[in-house]
Each structure stands twice: as structure tokens, then as C-alpha cells.
C-alpha positions in Angstrom: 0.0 0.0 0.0 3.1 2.7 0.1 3.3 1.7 -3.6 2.4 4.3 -6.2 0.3 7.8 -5.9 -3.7 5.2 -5.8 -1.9 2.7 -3.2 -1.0 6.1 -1.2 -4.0 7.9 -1.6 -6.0 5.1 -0.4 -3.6 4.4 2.9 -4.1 8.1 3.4 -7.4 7.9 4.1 -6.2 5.5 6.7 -9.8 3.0 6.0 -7.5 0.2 4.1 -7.6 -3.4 4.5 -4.3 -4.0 3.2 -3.6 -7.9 2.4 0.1 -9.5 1.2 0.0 -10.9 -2.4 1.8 -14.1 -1.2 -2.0 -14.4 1.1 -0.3 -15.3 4.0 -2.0 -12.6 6.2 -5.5 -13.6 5.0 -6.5 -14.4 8.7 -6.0 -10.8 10.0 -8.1 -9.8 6.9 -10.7 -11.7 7.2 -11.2 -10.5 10.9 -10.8 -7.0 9.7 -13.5 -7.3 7.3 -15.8 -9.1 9.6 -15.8 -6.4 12.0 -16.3 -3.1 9.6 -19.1 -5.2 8.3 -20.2 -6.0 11.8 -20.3 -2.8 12.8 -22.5 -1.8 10.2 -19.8 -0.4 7.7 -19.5 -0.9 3.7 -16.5 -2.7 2.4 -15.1 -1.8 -1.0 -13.5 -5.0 -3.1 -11.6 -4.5 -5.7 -12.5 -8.2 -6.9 -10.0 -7.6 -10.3 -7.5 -7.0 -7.9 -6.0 -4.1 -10.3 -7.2 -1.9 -13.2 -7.7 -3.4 -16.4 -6.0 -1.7 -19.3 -9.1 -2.7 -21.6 -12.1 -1.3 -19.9 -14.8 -3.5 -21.4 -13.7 -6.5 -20.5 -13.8 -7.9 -16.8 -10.6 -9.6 -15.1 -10.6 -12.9 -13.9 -12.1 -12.2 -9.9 -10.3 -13.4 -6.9 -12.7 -15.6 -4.5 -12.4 -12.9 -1.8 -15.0 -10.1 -2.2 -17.6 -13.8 -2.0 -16.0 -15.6 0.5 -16.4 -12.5 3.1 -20.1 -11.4 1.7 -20.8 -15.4 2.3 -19.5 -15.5 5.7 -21.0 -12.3 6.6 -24.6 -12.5 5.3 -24.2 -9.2 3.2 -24.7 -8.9 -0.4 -22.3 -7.5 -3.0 -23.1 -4.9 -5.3 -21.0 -4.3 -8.4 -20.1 -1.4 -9.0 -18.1 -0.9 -12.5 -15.7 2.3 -12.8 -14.4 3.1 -16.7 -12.2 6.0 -17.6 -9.4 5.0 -15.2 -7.1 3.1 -17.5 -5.7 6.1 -19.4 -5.4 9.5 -17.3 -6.1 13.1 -18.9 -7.7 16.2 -18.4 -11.0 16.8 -19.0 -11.8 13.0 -19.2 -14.9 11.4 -18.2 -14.8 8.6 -15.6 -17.7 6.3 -15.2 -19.5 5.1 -12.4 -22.3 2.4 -12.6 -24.0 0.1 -10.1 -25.5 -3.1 -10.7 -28.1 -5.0 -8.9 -26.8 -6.5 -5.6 -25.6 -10.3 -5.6 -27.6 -12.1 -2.4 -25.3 -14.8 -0.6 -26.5 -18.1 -0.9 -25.5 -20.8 1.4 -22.1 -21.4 3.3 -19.0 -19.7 2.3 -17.8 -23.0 1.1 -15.9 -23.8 -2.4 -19.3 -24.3 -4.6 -20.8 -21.1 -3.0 -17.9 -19.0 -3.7 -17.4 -20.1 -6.7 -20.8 -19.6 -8.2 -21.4 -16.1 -6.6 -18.1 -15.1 -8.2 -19.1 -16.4 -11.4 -23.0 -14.0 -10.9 -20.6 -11.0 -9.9 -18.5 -11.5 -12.9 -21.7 -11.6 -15.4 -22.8 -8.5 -13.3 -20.1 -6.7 -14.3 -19.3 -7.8 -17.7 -22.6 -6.2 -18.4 -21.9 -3.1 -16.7 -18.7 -2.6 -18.8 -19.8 -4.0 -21.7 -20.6 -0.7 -23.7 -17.5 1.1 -21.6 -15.5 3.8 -24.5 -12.7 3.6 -25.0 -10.7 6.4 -24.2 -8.5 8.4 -26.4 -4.7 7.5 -25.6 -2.7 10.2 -26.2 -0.6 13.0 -25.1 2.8 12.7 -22.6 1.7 14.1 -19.8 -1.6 11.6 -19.8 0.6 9.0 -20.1 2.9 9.6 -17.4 0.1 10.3 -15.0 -1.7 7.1 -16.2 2.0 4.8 -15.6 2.2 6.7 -12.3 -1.5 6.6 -11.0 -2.2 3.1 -11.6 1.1 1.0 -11.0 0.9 -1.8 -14.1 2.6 -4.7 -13.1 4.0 -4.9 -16.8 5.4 -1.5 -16.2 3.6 0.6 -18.6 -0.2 1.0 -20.2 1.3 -0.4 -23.2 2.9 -3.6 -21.8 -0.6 -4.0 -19.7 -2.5 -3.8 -22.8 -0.3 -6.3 -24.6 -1.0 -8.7 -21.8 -4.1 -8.4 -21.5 -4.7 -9.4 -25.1 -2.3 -11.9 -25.1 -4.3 -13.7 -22.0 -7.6 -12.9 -23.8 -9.6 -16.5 -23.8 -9.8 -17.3 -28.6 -13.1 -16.8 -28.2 -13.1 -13.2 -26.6 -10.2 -12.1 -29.5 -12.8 -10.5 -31.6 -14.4 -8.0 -29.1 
């Protein structure tokens, strides 16, 4: 979370549930969770676990935002943000929420799974008619490396990715 100017911005605030990517603090997490939900709060999941560099399409979702809306009774609500991928000034960012996603059952591996496969048709229709934005200019594309910390290292590289992990018969779109 000290990692790059959204990872900053959002420990600012100081209302972060910061997890390791190895997963190994998942415990003290969970409990974390449990008791801002418990005490009547809203948690925000960022299911993708990052931005996308191709803002119609939906990353594969980790198990987490359906395991802790399972255990905890509460229902998810997706919520699909577009405009994020490429920085500039003067562009438009899109917000849109989808109906909410009632837990069924125990948090157990079926459960999970299938509520995670709902939230991801959620939100593939949410995105589904996302613009794309216009990709230019320097400065945009310093803010956009700096703002959103691609793993691959640029917007470029995170597009390339992306397509290259794209499933044949998503190619097309």
C-alpha cells in the first residue's frame, strides 16, 4: 500500500484493509473485514485486484469479495468504474451500479465459486458498452504509468497482456 500515488492515496485515508500478495495474512483480513461489516460499515473489493488496461472487459475475480459477503450474510453490489485506465484532463470517468448479488448458502468452495461467477456476469454487463478512451498525449501517459502502478510497467505492456491472455473466443471483441 506505500506503492504508487492510488496505493497512497487510499492508505491516506487510513480506512484500508491491506492484504500481502503471497496471502499469508489472509487471517488478519478476514477478521478485519468481519468487524467493519459488523459494525455496520461498507466494504469496497476491488475483486479484479487491479485496473484493467481494456475497460470492457472484466478480469478474472479473486474468491475474496464472496467468501467475506458469504460469511458475513451481506450482499455484493457491483459497481463498474471506466475512464481509469488512461489518465487526462478533462476525461470522463464512469461510475455504474449493478443489482446486488444475495449470498446463498455457506462460504464454502461451490458457494464462492458460483457467486463469483453472478458477480463477474454483473459486471461484464456493466462494462460491456465502456468507451474507450483516447490514448494520447505525454503528460496523460505519465500520470496514467504513475497513477495506476501496471505490473508490466507501462499501459502499453498492460495492454499487450491483456490481449495476449484474452480467452480465442473473446479475441474478436
Amino acid at each position: 500500500m506505500r506503492v504508487g500515488g492510488r496505493n497512497r492515496l487510499m492508505q491516506w485515508t487510513g480506512t484500508t484493509i491491506p492484504y500481502k500478495p503471497g496471502k499469508n495474512d489472509l487471517l488478519e483480513a478476514t477478521r478485519r473485514v468481519g468487524a467493519v461489516i459488523h459494525d455496520g460499515g461498507v466494504v469496497a473489493i476491488a475483486g479484479e485486484g487491479r485496473i484493467g488496461a481494456i475497460e470492457n472487459e472484466v478480469l478474472p475475480l479473486n474468491d475474496g469479495p464472496a467468501y467475506f459477503a458469504l460469511r458475513s450474510r451481506v450482499p455484493l453490489v457491483p459497481i463498474a468504474i471506466n475512464g481509469t485506465s488512461w489518465l487526462r484532463f478533462g476525461g470522463l470517468v464512469r461510475v455504474r451500479i449493478g443489482d446486488p448479488v444475495i449470498p446463498n448458502g455457506r462460504p464454502d468452495r461451490q458457494a464462492v465459486e458460483a457467486m463469483t461467477a453472478t458477480l463477474a456476469s454483473r459486471l461484464r454487463t456493466l462494462v460491456a458498452d465502456a468507451p474507450v478512451p483516447e490514448r494520447s498525449g505525454r503528460l496523460a501517459r505519465w500520470m496514467t504509468d504513475r497513477f495506476n502502478e501496471w505490473p508490466e510497467g507501462s499501459h502499453d505492456a498492460a495492454l499487450a497482456a491483456q490481449l495476449d491472455g484474452r480467452e480465442p473466443s473473446s479475441a474478436g471483441g
